[in-house]
C-alpha positions in Angstrom: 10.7 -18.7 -4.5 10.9 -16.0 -1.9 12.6 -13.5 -4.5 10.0 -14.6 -7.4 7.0 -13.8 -4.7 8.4 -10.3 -3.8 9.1 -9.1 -7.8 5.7 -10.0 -8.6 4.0 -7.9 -5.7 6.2 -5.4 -6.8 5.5 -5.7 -10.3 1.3 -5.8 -10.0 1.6 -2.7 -7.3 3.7 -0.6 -9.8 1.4 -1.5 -12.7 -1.8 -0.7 -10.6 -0.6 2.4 -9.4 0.3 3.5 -12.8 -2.8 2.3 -14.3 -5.2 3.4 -11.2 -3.0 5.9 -9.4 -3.2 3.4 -5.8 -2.1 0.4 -4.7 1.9 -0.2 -4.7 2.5 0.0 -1.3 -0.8 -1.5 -0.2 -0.3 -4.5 -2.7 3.3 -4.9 -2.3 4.1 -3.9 1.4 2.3 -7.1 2.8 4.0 -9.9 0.8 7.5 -8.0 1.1 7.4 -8.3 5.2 6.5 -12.1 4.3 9.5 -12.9 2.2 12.0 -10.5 4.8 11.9 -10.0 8.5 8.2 -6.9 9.5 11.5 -4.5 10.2 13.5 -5.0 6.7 10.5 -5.5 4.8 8.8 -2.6 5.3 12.1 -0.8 4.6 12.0 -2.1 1.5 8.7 -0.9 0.5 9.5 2.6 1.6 12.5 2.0 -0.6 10.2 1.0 -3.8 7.7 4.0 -2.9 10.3 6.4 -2.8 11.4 5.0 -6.6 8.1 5.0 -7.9 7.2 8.5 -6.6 10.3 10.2 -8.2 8.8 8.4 -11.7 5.4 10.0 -11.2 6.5 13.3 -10.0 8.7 13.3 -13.1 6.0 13.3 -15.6 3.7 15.8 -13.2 5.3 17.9 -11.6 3.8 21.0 -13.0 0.9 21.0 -11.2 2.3 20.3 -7.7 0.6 22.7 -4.7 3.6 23.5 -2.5 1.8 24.9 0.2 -0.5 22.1 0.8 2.7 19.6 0.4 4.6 21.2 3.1 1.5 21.5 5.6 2.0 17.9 4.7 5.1 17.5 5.0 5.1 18.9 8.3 3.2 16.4 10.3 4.9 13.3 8.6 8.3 14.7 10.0 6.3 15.0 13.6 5.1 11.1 13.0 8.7 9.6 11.4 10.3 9.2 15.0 8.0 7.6 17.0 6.5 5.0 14.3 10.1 4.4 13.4 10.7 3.6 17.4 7.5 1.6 17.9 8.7 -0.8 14.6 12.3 -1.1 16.3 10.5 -2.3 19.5 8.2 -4.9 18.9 9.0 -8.4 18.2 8.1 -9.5 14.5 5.1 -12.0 15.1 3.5 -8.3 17.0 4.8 -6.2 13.9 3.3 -8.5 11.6 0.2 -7.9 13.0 0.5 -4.7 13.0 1.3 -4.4 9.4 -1.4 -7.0 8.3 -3.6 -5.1 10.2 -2.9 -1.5 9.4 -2.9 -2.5 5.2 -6.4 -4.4 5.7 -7.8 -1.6 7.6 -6.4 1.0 5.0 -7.7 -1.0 2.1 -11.1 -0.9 3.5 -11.1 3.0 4.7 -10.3 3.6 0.9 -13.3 1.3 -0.5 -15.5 3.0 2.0 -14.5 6.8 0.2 -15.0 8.3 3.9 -14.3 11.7 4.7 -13.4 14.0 7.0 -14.2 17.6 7.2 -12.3 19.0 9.8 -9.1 17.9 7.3 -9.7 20.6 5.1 -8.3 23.3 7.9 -4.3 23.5 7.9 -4.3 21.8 11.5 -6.2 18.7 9.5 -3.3 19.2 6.9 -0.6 18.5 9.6 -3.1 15.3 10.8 -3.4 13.9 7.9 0.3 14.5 7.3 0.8 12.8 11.0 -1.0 9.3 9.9 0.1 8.9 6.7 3.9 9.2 8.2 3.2 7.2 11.0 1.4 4.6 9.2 4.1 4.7 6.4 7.4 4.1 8.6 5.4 1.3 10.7 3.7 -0.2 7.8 4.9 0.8 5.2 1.2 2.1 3.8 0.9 5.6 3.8 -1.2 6.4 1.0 -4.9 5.6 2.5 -4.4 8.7 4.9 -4.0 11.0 2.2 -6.5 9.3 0.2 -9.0 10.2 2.7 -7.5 13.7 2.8 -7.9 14.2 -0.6 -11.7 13.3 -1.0 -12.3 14.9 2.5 -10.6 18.6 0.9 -11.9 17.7 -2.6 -8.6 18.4 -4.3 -8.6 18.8 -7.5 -7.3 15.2 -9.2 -4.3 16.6 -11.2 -3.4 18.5 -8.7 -3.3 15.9 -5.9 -1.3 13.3 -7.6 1.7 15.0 -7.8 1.6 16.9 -4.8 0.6 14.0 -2.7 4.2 12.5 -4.6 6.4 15.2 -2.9 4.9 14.5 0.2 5.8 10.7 -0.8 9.4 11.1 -1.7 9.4 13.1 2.1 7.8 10.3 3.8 9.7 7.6 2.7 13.1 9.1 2.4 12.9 10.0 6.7 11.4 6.7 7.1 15.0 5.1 5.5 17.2 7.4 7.4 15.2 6.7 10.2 15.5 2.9 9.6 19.1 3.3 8.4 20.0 0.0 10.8 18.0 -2.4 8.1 19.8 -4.5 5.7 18.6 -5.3 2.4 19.8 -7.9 0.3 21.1 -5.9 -2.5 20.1 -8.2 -5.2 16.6 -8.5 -3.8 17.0 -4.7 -4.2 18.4 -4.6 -7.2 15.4 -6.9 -8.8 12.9 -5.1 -7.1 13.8 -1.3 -8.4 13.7 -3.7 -11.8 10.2 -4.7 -10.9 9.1 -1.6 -10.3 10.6 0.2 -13.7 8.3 -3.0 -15.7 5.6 -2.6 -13.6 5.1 1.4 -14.6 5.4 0.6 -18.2 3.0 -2.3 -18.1 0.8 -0.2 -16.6 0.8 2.7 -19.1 -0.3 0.0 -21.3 -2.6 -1.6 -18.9 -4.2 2.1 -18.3 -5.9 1.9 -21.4 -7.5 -2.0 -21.2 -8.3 -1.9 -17.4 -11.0 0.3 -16.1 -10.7 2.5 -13.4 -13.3 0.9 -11.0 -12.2 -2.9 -12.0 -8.6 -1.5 -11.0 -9.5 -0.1 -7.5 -11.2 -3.6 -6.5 -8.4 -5.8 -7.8 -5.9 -3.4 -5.4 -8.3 -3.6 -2.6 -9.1 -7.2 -3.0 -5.3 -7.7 -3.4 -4.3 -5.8 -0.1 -7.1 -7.0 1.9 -5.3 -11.2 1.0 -1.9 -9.9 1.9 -2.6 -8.1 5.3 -4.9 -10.5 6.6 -1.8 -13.1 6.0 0.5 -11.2 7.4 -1.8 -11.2 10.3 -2.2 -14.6 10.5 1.5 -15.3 10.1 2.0 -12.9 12.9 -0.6 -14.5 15.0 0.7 -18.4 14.3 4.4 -17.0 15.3 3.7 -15.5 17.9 
């Protein structure tokens, strides 16, 4: 039961994120720390963003802006360390909370489109940079931050995607080495990286069928259910 629950999250975040460009981590990340421990769970999901980033950069990586990547880049390797210390340290009921509570508050920072103008200076680069990493190695939701970066610096759509993919494949391949103590179940793994590969082929088909806007709101509404039961979990265990 476990294993069927964390496929299918993984499967609908890979096909919405294909299909809408958000969601995998913010749909899948809560219901993976529900099947495994906060720690490994989250793990995980920086495990399946790091997959599904490689898959989009792979079809876009012409249009990638190095500069703004490794501005970036930069302040995720400044956050890596001390989220990765601060999900080592607390107890799982606490870090269930945490994670229920940083996906519900991402999920509604993106349906609120806010920005923020001071971003759009390279110090704001390195900020931005600095939450996403932070929020990605606790939480394992990192994409909101740079959501709001994006809209704040109005960068240019095909541009952002597959730069905001490097700075993905950056995030989440510190976050493992800094979380190199987890263990995975490596058929849960193995099913997973699976779920993912169906999910972005369902969702090139799905693309076409769903709309934009009724795709953002089934992410959102789907991110908002998991971290607010992760919370509660976290809450009722604690």
């Amino acid at each position: 039961m476990e294993l069927a629950l964390a496929v299918a999250a993984v499967v609908t975040g890979a096909t919405l994120q294909r299909s809408t460009g958000l969601g995998f981590a913010l749909v899948s990340g809560p219901f993976l720390v529900l099947v495994l421990s906060p720690y490994e769970g989250v793990a995980l999901a920086n495990l399946l963003s790091l997959v599904t980033a490689c898959l989009v950069l792979a079809a876009t990586w012409r249009a990638v802006d190095l500069r703004r990547a490794a501005m970036l880049s930069v302040g995720v390797s400044l956050a890596i360390a001390p989220g990765a210390a601060l999900a080592r340290a607390l107890p799982d009921p606490a870090l269930l909370v945490v994670v229920g509570g940083i996906a519900t508050g991402a999920a509604v920072l993106v349906a609120a489109g806010g920005r923020i103008p001071g971003l759009a200076r390279p110090t704001g680069s390195v900020a931005a940079g600095f939450a996403s990493g932070f929020s990605n190695v606790t939480a394992g939701v990192g994409g909101p931050a740079l959501a709001v970066y994006g809209a704040s610096t109005r960068h240019p759509r095909t541009s952002f995607v597959p730069t905001v993919q490097v700075v993905s494949i950056v995030t989440n391949a510190l976050s493992l080495v800094a979380k190199h103590d987890a263990h995975l179940p490596g058929r849960l793994v193995l099913s997973c990286v699976a779920a993912v590969l169906a999910g972005t082929l369902v969702g090139r088909w799905t693309s076409r069928l769903v709309s934009e806007r009724a795709g953002r709101i089934l992410v959102l509404a789907l991110a908002v259910t998991g971290g607010l039961v992760s919370v509660a979990k976290g809450v009722l265990t604690w």
